[in-house]
C-alpha positions, 0 to 999 in steps of 0.5 A: 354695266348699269343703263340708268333713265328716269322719266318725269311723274313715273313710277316703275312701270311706264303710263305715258306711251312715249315713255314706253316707247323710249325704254324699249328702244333704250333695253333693245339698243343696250342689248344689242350693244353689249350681247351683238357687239354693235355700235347700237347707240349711234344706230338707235339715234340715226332709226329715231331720227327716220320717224 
């Protein structure tokens, strides 16, 4: 399974620390998902929300 997002004005690597920040959450959520088993998508959304 392939996760594709793509960032305005970015080339492979990220500049923008929001973007940085939001492809970390979107790799850690992906792994969790498919190597743990859990629902990460619906947990990842309910931690962002808390900040």
């Amino acid at each position: 399974m392939v996760d594709v997002h793509y960032y305005a004005n970015e080339g492979h690597g990220f500049v923008k620390r929001e973007n940085q920040i939001d492809s970390i959450r979107r790799t850690i959520n992906w792994f969790d998902e498919h190597l743990k088993g859990k629902n990460a998508a619906a947990e990842g959304q309910a931690d962002q929300r808390e900040e």
